[in-house]
N, C-alpha and C positions, 0 to 999 in steps of 0.2 A: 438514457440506457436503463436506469432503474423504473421508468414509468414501463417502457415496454415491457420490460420482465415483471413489473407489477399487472399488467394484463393477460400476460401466459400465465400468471401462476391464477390470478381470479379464474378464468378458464380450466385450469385445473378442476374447479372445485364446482364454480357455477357456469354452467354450460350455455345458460338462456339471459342471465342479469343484462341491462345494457350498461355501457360503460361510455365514459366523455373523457377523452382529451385533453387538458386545454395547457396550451404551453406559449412560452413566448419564442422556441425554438422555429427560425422559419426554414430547417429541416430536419428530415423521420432520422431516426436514431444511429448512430455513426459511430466506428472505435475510433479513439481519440489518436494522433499521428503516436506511433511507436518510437520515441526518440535514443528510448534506452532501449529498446527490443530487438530492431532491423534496419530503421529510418538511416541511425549513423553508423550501424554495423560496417567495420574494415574503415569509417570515417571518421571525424570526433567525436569523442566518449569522453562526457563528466566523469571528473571524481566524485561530488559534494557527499565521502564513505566515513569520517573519523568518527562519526556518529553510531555508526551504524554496524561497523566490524572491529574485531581486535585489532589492536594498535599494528601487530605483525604483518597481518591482511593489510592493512593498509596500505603500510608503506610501502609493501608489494606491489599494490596497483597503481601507486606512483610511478615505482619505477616501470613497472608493463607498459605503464600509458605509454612514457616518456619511451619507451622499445621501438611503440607502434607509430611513432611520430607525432605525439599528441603532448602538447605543454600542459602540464598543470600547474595554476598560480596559486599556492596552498595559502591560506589566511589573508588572502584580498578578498576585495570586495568592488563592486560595481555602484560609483557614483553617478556615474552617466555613458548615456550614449546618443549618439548623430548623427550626423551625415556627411560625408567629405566625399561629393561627385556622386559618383555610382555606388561608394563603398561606405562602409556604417565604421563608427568611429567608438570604441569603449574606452572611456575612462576608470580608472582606478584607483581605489584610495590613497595609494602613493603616489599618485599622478602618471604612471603611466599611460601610455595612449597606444590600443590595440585596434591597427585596421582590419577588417572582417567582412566577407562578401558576402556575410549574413549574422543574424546573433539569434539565438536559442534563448528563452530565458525561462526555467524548470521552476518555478516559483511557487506551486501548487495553488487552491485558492482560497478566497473567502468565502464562505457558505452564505447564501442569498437566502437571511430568513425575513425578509420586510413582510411577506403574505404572511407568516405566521406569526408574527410581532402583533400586524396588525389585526388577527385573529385572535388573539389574546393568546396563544399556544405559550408552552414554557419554551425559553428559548436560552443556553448555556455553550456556545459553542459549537453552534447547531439545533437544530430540534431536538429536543426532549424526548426520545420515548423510552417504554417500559418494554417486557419481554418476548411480546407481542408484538412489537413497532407500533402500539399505539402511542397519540400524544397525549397532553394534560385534556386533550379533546376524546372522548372514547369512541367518537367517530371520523376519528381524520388519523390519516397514517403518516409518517414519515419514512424513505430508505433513500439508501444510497449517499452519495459524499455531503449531504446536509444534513444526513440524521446523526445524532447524539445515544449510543445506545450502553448499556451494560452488559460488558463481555464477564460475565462466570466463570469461565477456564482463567481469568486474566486479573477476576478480581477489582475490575474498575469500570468507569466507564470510557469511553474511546470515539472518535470521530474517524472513518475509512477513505481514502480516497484511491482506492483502488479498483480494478473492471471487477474482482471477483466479486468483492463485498457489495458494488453496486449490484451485480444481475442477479447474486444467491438471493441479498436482501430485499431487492426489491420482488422478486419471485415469490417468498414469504410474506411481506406486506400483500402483495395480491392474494395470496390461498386465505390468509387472515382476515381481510376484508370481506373474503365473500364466505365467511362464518368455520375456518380451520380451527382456529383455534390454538396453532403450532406455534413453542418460542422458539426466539431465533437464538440459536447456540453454535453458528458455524464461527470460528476460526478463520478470519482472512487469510488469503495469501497471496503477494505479489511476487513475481520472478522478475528476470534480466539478463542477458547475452554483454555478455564483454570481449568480445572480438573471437578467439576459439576457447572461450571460459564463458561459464552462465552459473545463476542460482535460480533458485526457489526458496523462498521464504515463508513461515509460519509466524503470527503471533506477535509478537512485542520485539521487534531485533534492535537493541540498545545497548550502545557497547559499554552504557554506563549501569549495566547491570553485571553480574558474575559472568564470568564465560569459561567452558570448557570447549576445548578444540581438539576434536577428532580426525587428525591427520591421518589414509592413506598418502597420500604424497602431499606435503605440504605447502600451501598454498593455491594447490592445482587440484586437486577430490578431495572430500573429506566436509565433513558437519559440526558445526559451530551452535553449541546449547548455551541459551539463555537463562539463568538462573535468579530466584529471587525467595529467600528463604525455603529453598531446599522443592522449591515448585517450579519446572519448566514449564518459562515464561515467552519463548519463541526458541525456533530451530532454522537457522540457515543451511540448506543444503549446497553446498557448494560443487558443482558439476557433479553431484550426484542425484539421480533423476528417480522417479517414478517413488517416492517415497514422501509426498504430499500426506497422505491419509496418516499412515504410524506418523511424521509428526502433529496433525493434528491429535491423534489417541493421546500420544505422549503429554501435550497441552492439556486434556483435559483430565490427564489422572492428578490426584489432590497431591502423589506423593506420599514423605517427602525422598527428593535424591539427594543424594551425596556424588561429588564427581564421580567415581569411581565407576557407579553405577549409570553412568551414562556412555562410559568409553565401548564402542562396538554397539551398541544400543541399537541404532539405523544404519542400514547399509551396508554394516559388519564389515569385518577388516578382512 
């Protein structure tokens, strides 16, 4: 996905260069299955959220799951799994045993840097680049879910594996390769459908940072700010839509906020 959109965005800029290919992919570029999106929409929906929203959210969507007919097994874990006939067999750290006429496993991945290991490129968790998407190479790029980059609004550096950051990023490595110039400063964001509930997300969503929670109805509308010395550090919009952009602005103002000043902030009450 990010090679493609690194050939739109070269195109962008240079209309005639030629360009090569070369992947181990034996097919052209695919969205990945939507498991959290529409694939199990009305069917099972993960929890794996304590991470990731207030403790109150949460346990909310414990119980919604459990509404909509969906077990959630909170602080297990998966030791194994097999095959019993037709059916897949999960085992559990406390030894339960869950038959399954399929298993999901949301595991995210490991970034595949052996070509640039062996290219001598820096390599920390991913490829190394600077603001540019270059690497410790000044002509070889990296984007998308292998690159290693420095988000400014965020303060650190960060690893994405998400569609937006691969197709913005890699879009940018293309214009930059074919001599833009442009750093990259977008703000990721992934979203998510949870049966007739959805978000959008900006930035760093870490429930082990500050958070203020800006209820319209609680737990159902309403935006959840990430805080970290006084600088919004991500924004979950919670069924609240079309307000992607204000919270990327909001991420990259230096600040600083104080709660207060963030109540009604987006989406207004």
């Amino acid at each position: 996905m990010s090679a493609h959109a690194a050939i739109l965005g070269v195109r962008e800029v240079d209309a005639e260069g030629s360009i090569a290919l070369v992947s181990e992919e034996p097919d052209p570029p695919y969205n990945r299955p939507p498991l959290s999106k529409a694939l199990w929409k009305g069917k099972t929906v993960e929890s794996i959220g304590s991470r990731v929203y207030p403790a109150a959210l949460a346990r909310f969507l414990m119980v919604y799951f459990r509404e909509k007919g969906v077990e959630v097994l909170a602080g297990e874990a998966v030791t194994g799994v097999g095959r019993t006939g037709e059916r897949s067999t999960v085992t559990t750290r406390s030894g339960r045993q869950i038959q399954a006429d399929g298993v999901v496993a949301g595991i995210g991945i490991m970034p595949n840097t052996a070509l640039a290991e062996s290219a001598g490129l820096k390599v920390s968790n991913g490829i190394e680049v600077d603001e540019l998407l270059r690497t410790s190479h000044p002509d070889a790029y990296a984007a998308g879910d292998v690159a290693n980059f420095y988000s400014a609004a965020l303060g650190r550096r960060m690893r994405v594996e998400h569609e937006d950051n691969a197709n913005t990023m890699g879009r940018q490595a293309g214009r930059n390769m074919a001599g833009a110039g442009e750093p990259y400063r977008h703000l990721p964001a992934f979203y998510s459908d949870l049966f007739d509930l959805g978000y959008e997300a900006v930035g760093e969503v870490d429930a082990g940072l500050e958070t203020v929670e800006d209820w319209k109805v609680p737990n159902r509308e309403g935006v959840v700010y990430y805080l970290k010395d006084g600088r919004v550090r991500g924004v979950l919009l919670w069924n609240v839509w079309d307000q992607v952009e204000a919270a990327r602005t909001l991420g990259a103002s230096p600040g600083p906020f104080l709660p207060r000043d963030l109540v009604g902030r987006i989406g207004g009450r």
